[in-house]
Every structure is written in structure tokens, then in C-alpha cells.
C-alpha positions in Angstrom: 50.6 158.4 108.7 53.5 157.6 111.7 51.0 155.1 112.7 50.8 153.4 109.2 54.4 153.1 108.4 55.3 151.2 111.3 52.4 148.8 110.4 54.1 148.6 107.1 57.4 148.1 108.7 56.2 145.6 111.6 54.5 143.4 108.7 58.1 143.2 106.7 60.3 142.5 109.6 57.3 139.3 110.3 58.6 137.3 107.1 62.2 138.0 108.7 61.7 137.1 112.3 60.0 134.1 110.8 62.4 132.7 108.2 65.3 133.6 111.3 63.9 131.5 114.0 63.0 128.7 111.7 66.6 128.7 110.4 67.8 128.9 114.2 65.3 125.4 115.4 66.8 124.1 111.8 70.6 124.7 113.0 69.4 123.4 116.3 68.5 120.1 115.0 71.0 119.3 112.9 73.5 120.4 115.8 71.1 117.8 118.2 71.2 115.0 115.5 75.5 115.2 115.7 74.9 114.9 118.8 73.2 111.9 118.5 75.8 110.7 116.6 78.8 111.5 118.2 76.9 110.0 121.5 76.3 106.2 119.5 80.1 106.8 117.8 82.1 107.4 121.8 79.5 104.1 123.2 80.5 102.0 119.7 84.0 102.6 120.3 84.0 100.6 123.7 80.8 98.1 123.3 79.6 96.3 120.3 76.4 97.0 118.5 74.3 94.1 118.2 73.1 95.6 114.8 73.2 98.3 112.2 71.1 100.9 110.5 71.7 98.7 107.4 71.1 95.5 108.9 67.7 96.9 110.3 66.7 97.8 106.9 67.5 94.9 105.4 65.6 93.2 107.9 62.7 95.2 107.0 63.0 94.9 103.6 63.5 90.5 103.7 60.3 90.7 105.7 58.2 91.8 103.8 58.2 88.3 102.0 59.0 86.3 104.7 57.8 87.7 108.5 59.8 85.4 110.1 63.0 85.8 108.1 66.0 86.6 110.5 69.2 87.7 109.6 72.6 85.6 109.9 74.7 87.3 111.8 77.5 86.5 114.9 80.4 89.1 116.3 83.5 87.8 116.7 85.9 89.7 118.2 89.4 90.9 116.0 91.7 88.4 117.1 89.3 85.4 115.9 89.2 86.9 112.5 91.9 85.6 110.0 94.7 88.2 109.2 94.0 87.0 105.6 90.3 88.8 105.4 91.8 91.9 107.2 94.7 92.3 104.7 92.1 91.5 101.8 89.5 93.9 102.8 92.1 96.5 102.7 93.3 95.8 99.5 90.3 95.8 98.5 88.3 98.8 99.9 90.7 101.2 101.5 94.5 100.7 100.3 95.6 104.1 102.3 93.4 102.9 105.5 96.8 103.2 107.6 97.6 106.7 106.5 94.2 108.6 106.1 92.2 110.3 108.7 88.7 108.5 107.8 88.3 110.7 104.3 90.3 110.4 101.3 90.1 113.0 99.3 91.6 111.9 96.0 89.6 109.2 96.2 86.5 111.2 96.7 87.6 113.5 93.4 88.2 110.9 91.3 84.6 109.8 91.9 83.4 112.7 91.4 84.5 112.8 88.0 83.6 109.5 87.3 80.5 110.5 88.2 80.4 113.9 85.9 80.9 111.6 83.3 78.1 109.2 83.9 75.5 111.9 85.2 74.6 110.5 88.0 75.7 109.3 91.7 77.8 106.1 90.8 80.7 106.0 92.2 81.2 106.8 96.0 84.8 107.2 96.9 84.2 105.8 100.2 86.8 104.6 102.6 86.3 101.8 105.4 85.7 104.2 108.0 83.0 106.3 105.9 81.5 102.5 104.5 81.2 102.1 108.9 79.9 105.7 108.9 76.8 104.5 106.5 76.2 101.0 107.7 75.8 102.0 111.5 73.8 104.9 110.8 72.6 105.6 107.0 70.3 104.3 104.8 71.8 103.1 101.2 71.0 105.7 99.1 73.3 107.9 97.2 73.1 111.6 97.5 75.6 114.1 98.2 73.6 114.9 101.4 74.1 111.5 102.8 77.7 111.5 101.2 78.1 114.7 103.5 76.7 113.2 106.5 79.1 110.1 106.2 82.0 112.4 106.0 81.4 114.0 109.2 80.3 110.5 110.9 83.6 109.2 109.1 85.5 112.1 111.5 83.9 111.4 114.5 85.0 107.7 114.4 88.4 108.5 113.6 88.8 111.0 116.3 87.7 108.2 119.1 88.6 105.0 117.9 91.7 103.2 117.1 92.1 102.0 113.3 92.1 98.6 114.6 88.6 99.4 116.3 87.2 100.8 113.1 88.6 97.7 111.7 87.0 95.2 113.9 83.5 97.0 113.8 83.5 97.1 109.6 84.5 93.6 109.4 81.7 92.6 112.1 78.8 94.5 110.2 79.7 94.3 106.4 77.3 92.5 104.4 78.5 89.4 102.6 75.1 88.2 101.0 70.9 88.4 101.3 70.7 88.8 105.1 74.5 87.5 106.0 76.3 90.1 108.1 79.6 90.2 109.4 82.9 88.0 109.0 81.4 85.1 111.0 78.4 84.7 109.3 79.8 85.3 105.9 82.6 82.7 106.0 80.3 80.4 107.5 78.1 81.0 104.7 80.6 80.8 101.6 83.1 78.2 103.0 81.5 76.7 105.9 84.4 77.7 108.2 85.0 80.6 110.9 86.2 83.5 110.5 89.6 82.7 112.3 90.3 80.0 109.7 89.5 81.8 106.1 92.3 81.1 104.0 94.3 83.8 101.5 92.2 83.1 98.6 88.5 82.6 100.6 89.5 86.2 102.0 89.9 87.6 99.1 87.1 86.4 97.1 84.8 87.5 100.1 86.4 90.9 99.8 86.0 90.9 96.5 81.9 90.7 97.2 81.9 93.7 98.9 80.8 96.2 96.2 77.9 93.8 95.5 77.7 91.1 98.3 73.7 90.3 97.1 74.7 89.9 93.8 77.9 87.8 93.8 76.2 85.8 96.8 73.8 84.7 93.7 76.2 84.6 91.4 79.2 83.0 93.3 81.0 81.8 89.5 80.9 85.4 88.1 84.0 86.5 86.2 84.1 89.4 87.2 83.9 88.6 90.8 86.9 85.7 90.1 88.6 88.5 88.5 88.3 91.1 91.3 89.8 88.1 94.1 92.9 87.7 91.7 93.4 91.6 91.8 92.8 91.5 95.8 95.1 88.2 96.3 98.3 89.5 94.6 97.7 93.2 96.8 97.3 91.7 99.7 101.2 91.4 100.7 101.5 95.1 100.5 99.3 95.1 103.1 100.0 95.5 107.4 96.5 95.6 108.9 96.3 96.8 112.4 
């Protein structure tokens, strides 16, 4: 009888010890992947990345129509991009950029709600730093899993880099149309200048793209999108980038 209630006993502790070590090589992995992370965020904040998680999938994705398609896209370092685009995409993206520590959380509430209301993931709160969080490492879905994995990217980068890094990377690997990345390429694009020499209103109509680069870069006489640049133009005096 001794001998049978220990069998019993051994065979409920097995579901235990299982469900225990596969939530320890879970924890493990997750702990590895930050890791990962953290390793690509300290190297990022000294060298350049000559692309993107975002830009790769886009790659990907023009390919699959085109084989050969490549994507337009030249870093330029912060000093030969025009103060005007800086102060625009600020205005634009991140008004509290200065002040924040790579989250905002009002901003994240009030999407929340917003998103209550519609009854699905809409709206993402997002500041530059978590927008840099998702192109250099996330695909562009929205879930409140990647949401939550951008947050802690988002910390990372803000505790190693300066703002003006953080800057200088978002501006290099934003897109700014179908397979145009980066403040070079996208001025070059749109105006057929360089960065260095976008004027106030060419900044902010190209920061005005940013919550749909693909789709103002096809439809560049949208009122909504002329609408949006007026808004960024007249904020961009309250604005000291880095």
C-alpha cells in the first residue's frame, strides 16, 4: 500500500516538475533574448546600423514582385540633417521628447482609450524612442505583446544613448515612402535635395508622412496630409531639438 501511494504521489509531482522546468527554459529565454537586445542597443549607440528589422522586412516584402528591388536608403550623420526636419519630427511625433525617459505614459493611456473605444489596437502612443525601439528590432504588427516589448527596448536605449543619438538613429531609419528610408533618401525622393538643405515647410510635410509614409508617398496632394504639415509648421518654434 506504502509502495502504491508514493507511485501515486511521484506521478502528481511529474506534471509539476514538468510545467516548473519548462517555465524556468521559458524565463531563460526571454531573459537571453534582452540580452540580445540590450547587446545590439550598447553597439547602436556607438556605430550605425546599416539596416533595420523594418527595412529588412520591407525588403522582403518589395521582393516578392520585384527580386531585384533594393531599397533607397543613405545615413547621413546629425549635423548634415536640417534643424528644420529635427524640430518638425518632434512636433510631430514626440512633443515631450526632451522631458520623457523613452515612455510617455499619458500618451500611452490616452491610446488606450482610444482604442477601447474602437475595439481594436489603433492607436499606439508611441514615442520616438519606442517608434526606434520597433524599427530596429520589431515587426509592424500591433499587439500589446510587441507594445510591451518596445517599452522595455524603448528603456534600454534611453539608458545608453544620448537624446540626440536616439535622434540621429530615428531620423536615419524612418520610412518616408515604398522602400525610401531615412532623411537622405527621403528628401532626395520628395524634393530632390539633401537632407542638410530641407527647408521649414519640406520638413514638415515629410514629418507629416510619418504615420503613413506609403500612403502619402502615393498620395503626395492629400488634404489631410497638407493639413497635418500646417499643424507641424506652426509647432515647430516651440521646439529645441538636441
Amino acid at each position: 500500500m506504502k509502495r502504491k501511494a508514493r507511485a501515486r504521489a511521484a506521478s502528481r509531482r511529474r506534471p509539476l516538475r514538468w510545467v516548473a522546468s519548462s517555465l524556468t527554459l521559458l524565463g531563460c529565454a526571454v531573459l537571453l533574448l534582452q540580452l540580445w537586445y540590450f547587446a545590439h542597443v550598447l553597439w547602436w549607440s556607438r556605430f550605425d546600423p546599416a539596416s533595420t528589422r523594418f527595412m529588412r522586412t520591407e525588403m522582403a516584402r518589395l521582393r516578392e514582385s520585384d527580386p531585384k528591388r533594393e531599397l533607397r536608403h543613405r545615413w547621413v550623420d546629425y549635423e548634415r540633417i536640417s534643424p528644420n526636419l529635427a524640430r518638425a519630427v518632434i512636433a510631430s511625433e514626440d512633443a515631450s521628447f526632451s522631458d520623457h525617459d523613452g515612455v510617455d505614459w499619458d500618451a500611452i493611456e490616452r491610446a488606450r482609450e482610444r482604442n477601447r473605444r474602437k475595439g481594436r489596437v489603433v492607436f499606439g502612443g508611441s514615442t520616438i524612442t519606442m517608434q526606434l525601439a520597433k524599427n530596429l528590432f520589431l515587426s509592424g504588427e500591433r499587439s500589446y505583446l510587441r507594445k510591451a516589448q518596445e517599452l522595455v527596448i524603448a528603456y534600454m536605449i534611453e539608458t545608453v544613448m544620448t537624446k540626440r543619438r536616439i535622434l540621429e538613429l530615428y531620423l536615419n531609419v524612418a520610412e518616408w515612402g515604398v522602400g525610401v528610408f531615412g532623411a537622405e533618401a527621403g528628401a532626395r525622393h520628395h524634393y530632390g535635395v539633401s537632407a542638410a538643405q530641407l527647408a521649414r515647410g519640406q520638413a514638415a510635410r515629410m514629418a507629416a508622412m510619418l504615420p503613413r509614409p506609403r500612403y502619402y508617398d502615393a498620395h503626395p496632394e492629400s488634404p489631410v496630409l497638407a493639413r497635418r504639415a500646417a499643424i507641424v509648421s506652426r509647432r515647430m518654434g516651440a521646439v529645441d531639438p538636441p
